[in-house]
C-alpha positions as CSV (number, residue, x, y, z in Angstrom):
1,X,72.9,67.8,81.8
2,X,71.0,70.9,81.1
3,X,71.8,74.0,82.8
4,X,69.0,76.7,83.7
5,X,69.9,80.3,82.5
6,X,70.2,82.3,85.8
7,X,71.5,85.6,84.6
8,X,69.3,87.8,82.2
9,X,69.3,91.4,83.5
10,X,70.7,90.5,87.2
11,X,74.2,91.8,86.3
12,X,72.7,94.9,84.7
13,X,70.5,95.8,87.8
14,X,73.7,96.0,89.7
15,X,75.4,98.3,87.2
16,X,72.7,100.5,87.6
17,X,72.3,100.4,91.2
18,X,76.4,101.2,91.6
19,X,76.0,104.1,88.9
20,X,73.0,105.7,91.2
21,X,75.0,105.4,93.8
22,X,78.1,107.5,92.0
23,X,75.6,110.0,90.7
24,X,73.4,110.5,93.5
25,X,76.4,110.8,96.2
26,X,77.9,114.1,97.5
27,X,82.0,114.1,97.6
28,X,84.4,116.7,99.0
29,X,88.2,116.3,98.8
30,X,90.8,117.9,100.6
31,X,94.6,117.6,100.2
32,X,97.5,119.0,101.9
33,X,101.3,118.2,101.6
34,X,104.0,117.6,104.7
35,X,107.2,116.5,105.3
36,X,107.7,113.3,107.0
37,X,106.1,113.9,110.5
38,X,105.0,111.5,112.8
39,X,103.6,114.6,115.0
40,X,101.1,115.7,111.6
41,X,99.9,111.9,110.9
42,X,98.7,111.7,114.6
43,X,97.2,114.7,114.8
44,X,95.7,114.1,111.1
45,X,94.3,111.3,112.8
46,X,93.0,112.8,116.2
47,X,91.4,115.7,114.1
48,X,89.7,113.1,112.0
49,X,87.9,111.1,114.9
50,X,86.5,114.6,116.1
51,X,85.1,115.0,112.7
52,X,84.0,112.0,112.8
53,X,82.3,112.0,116.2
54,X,81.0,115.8,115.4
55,X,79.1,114.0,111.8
56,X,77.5,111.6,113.8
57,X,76.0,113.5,115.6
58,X,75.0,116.3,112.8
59,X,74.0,113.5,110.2
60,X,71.6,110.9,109.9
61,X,73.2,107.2,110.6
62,X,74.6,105.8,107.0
63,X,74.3,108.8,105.3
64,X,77.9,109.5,105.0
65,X,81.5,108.2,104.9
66,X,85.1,109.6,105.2
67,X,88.5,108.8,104.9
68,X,91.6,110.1,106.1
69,X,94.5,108.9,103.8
70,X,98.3,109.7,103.6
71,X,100.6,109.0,99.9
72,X,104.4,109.6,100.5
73,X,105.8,111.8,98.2
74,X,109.6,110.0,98.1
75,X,112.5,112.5,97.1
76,X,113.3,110.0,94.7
77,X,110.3,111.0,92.4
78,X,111.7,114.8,92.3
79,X,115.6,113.2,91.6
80,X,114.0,111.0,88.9
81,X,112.2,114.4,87.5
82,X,115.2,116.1,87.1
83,X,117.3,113.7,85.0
84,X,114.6,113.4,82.8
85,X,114.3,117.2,82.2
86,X,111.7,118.0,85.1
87,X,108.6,117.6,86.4
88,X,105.5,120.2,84.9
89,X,104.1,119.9,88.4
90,X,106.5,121.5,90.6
91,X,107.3,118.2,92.2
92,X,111.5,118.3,91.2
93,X,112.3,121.5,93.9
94,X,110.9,119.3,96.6
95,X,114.3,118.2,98.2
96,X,112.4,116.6,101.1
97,X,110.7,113.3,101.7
98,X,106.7,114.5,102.3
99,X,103.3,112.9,102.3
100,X,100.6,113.8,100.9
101,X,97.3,114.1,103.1
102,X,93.5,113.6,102.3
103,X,90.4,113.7,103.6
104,X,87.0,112.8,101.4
105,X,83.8,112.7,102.4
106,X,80.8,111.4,100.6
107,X,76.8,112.2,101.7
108,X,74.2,111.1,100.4
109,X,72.7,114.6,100.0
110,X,73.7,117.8,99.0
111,X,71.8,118.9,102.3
112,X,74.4,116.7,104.1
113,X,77.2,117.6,102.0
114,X,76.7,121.5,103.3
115,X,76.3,121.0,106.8
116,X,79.7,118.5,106.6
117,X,81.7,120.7,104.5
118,X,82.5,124.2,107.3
119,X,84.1,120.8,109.3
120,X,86.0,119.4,106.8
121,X,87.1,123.1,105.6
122,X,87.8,123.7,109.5
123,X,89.8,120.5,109.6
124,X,91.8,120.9,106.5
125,X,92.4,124.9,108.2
126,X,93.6,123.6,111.6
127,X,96.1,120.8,110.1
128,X,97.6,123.2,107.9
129,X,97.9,125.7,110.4
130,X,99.8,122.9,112.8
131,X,101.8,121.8,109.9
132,X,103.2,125.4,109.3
133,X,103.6,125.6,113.3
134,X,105.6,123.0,113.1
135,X,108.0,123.9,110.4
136,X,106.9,120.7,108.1
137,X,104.3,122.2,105.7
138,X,104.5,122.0,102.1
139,X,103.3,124.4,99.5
140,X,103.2,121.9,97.1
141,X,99.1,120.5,96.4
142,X,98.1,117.7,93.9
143,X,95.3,119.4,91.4
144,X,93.8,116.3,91.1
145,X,92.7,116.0,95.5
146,X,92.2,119.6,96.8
147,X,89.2,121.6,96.8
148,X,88.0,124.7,94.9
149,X,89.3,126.9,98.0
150,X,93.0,125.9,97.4
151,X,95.3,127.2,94.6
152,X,97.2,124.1,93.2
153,X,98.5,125.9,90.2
154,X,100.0,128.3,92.4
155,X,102.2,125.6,94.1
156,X,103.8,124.4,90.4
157,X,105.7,126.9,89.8
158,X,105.9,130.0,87.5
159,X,108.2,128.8,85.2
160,X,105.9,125.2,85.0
161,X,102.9,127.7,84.5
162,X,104.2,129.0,81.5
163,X,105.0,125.8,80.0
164,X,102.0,124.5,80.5
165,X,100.3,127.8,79.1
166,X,102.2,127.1,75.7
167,X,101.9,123.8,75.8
168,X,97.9,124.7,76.1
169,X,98.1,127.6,73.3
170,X,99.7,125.1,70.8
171,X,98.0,121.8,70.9
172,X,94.6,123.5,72.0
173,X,93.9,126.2,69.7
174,X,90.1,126.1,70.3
175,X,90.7,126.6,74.3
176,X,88.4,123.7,75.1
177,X,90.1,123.0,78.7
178,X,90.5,126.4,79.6
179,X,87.1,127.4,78.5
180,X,84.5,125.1,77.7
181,X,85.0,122.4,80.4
182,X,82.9,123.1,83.7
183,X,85.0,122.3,86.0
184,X,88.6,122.4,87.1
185,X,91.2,124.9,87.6
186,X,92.1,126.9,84.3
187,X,95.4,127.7,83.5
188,X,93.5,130.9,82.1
189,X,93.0,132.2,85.9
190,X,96.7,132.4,86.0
């Protein structure tokens, strides 16, 4: 029996319409940290659904998409750190179980992405603010979630700052991170 090739360039065509997607698309990230609070996960939640609501009715239908997501952040990652010398992120003075929040949003525009981003900057302001309130804010933020208006270098420690610094200074000579990337947070800002 002779099969009929079916496949040619279909496989490709999809490739290419995922990448557009990725490259076309709009995201914004926010990150927070918390203790263990069942009070900040519902009103992580509640706040979420009025973004939600206020976007749909700012944005055309389909045109963008958000999330609202919590990691835990288990006091045995910090105990682990320590016995094996520490943890360059700050993570091993966190003596707390916590959770880490975040909110993305993805548009389809950057016209979109502007009128969302005041919400989502608004959002991430109010939780925070309820989260310090309530005694169960962390200071702690993931560099690889948070947007340009947070600090996560900041929250790792000076002592983790310097490390990293030398650790930079000897195994990047030419300052290619710190200088010639785009993007990012630079230890050189420290």
């Amino acid at each position: 029996m002779a099969y009929e090739q079916v496949s040619g360039n279909r496989y490709i065509k999809r490739i290419y319409f995922f990448l557009q997607q990725l490259t076309s698309s709009r995201n914004s990230w926010f990150s927070l940290t918390f203790t263990n609070s069942a009070a900040i996960v519902q009103f992580a939640i509640e706040l979420h659904d009025l973004l939600v609501a206020e976007l749909q009715n700012l944005l055309p239908s389909g045109s963008f998409s958000t999330e609202c997501l919590f990691q835990t952040i288990p006091t045995y990652f910090s105990q682990v750190s320590v016995k094996k010398g520490g943890n360059v992120l700050g993570l091993d003075s966190e003596t707390q179980n916590a959770f880490l929040w975040l909110l993305t949003g993805t548009f389809q525009t950057a016209g979109h992405e502007t009128t969302a981003r005041p919400l989502m900057l608004a959002y991430n302001a109010l939780l925070e603010d309820y989260a310090i309130f309530v005694g169960a804010n962390v200071a702690w933020r993931y560099i690889n979630y948070v947007d340009s208006t947070h600090d996560p270098l900041a929250s790792y420690g000076a002592a983790n700052i310097a490390l990293m610094k030398s650790v930079s200074a000897k195994y990047d000579l030419a300052q290619v991170f710190q200088t010639k990337s785009p993007s990012g947070f630079k230890l050189s800002a420290m």
